[in-house]
Every structure is written in structure tokens, then in C-alpha cells.
C-alpha positions in Angstrom: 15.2 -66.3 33.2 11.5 -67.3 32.4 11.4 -64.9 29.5 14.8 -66.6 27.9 13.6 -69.8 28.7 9.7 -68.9 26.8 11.8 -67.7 23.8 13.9 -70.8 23.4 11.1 -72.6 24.1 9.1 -71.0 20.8 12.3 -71.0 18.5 12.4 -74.6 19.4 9.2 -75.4 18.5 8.8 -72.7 15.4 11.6 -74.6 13.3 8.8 -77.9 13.9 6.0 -76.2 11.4 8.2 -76.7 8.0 8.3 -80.1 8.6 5.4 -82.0 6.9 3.6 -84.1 9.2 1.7 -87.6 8.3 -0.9 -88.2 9.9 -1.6 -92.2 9.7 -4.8 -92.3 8.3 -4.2 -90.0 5.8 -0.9 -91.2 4.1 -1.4 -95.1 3.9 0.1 -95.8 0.4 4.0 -95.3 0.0 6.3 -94.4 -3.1 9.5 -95.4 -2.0 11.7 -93.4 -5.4 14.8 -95.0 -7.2 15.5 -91.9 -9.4 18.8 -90.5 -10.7 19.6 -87.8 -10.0 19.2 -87.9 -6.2 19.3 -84.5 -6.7 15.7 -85.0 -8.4 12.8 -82.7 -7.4 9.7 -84.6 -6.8 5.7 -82.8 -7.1 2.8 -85.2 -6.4 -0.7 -83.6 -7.8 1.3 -80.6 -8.4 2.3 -79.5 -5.1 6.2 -79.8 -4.5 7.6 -82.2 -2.1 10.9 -81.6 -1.8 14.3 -83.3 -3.3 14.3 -87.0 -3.4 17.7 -87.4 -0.8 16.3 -85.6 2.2 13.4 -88.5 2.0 14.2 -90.4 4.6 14.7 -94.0 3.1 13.9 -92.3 -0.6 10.2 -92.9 0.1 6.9 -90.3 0.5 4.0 -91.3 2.5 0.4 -90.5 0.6 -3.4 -90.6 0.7 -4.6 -93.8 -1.3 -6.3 -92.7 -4.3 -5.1 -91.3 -8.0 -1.8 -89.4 -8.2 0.2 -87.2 -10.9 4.1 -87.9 -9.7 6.8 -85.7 -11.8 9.6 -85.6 -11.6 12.2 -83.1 -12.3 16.3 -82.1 -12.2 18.0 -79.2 -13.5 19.8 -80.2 -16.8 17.3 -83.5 -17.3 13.5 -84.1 -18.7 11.2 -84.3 -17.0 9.0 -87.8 -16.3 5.2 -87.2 -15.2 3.4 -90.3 -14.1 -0.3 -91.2 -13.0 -0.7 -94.1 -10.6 -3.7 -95.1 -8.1 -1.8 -96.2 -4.8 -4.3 -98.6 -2.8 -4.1 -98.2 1.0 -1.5 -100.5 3.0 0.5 -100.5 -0.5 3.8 -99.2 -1.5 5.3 -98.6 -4.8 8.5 -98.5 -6.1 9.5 -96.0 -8.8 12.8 -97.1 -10.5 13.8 -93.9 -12.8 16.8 -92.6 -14.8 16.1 -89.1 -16.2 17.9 -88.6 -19.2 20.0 -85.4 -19.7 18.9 -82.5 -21.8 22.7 -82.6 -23.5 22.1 -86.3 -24.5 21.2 -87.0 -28.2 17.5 -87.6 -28.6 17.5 -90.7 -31.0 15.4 -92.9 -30.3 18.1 -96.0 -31.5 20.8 -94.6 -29.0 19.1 -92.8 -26.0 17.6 -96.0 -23.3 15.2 -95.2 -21.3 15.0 -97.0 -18.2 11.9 -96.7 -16.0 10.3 -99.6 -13.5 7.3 -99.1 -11.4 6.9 -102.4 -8.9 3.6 -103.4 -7.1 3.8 -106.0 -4.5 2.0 -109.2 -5.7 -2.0 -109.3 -4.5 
């Protein structure tokens, strides 16, 4: 019974490590991410973070300082950004990727990309 209960108990916590922790005085900036697709893949200085919809509320918690955002979705360019989050801040990236099939004039194809700061 204590052996079966020990190995539930380590499954249990075992599926916990893939889950990225924040500590709070690490991640005090926020990019909260209006992209389509939701389907988008999101990297931050290179490392991946995952796809935007499992974010909860579409937002990633990160460490104040300079930042290289891309963003990426089979089918769609790519968008890289560089931004310098401030502590306490959160930033909204408002994004629509544009589709690899779509024609590439510049007269025809809109692109449509927002970044908000809140007001200091």
C-alpha cells in the first residue's frame, strides 16, 4: 500500500517539472499577445515558449530588460520584434501574420501590427 501510494505520489509530482514556473521577482514585465493565428508559436530571446492559446489570458510573464519576441505559424511569416519591458509594465502586442499564399504587394497586402504601453 505505501509503495503504491510513493509511486502515485512521484507520477503526481513528475508531470509538475514541464510546467514553467515564475518566480515573482524574476518575471515582472508582461506581454499580454493579440496575434492571429492563436495557433502562433511564440520564442522570446530565442528560446521557445510555447503556442499563444495555452497562455493563460494570451499573456507571458518576463524579466524586465531587452527582448527579441518572434513570432511564428505554419503557413504565415514570420514577425521578430525587439522591445525593453520596464518592471511592473505590461505590453500588448496586437499582430496579424500574413499568409505565405497571400500576394506580396505592397498596394494590396495590410499589415496590421500594434504594440500598446500604458501611459507613464
Amino acid at each position: 500500500m505505501k509503495i503504491g501510494l510513493f509511486i502515485s505520489l512521484a507520477l503526481s509530482l513528475s508531470a509538475c517539472t514541464a510546467i514553467q514556473k515564475i518566480k515573482k521577482n524574476e518575471a515582472s514585465a508582461y506581454l499580454h499577445l493579440e496575434v492571429k493565428p492563436k495557433t502562433a508559436i511564440v520564442y522570446v530571446d530565442e528560446q521557445l515558449y510555447g503556442e499563444i492559446n495555452t497562455f493563460r489570458g494570451q499573456t507571458v510573464g518576463l524579466r524586465p530588460g531587452k527582448r527579441r519576441v518572434e513570432i511564428r505559424a505554419t503557413g504565415f511569416e514570420s514577425e521578430r520584434f525587439d522591445l525593453i519591458l520596464h518592471s511592473g509594465e505590461q505590453v500588448t502586442l496586437t499582430l496579424k501574420l500574413i499568409s505565405k499564399l497571400e500576394v506580396q504587394d505592397s498596394e494590396t497586402t495590410e499589415k496590421k501590427t500594434f504594440l500598446k504601453r500604458p501611459h507613464r
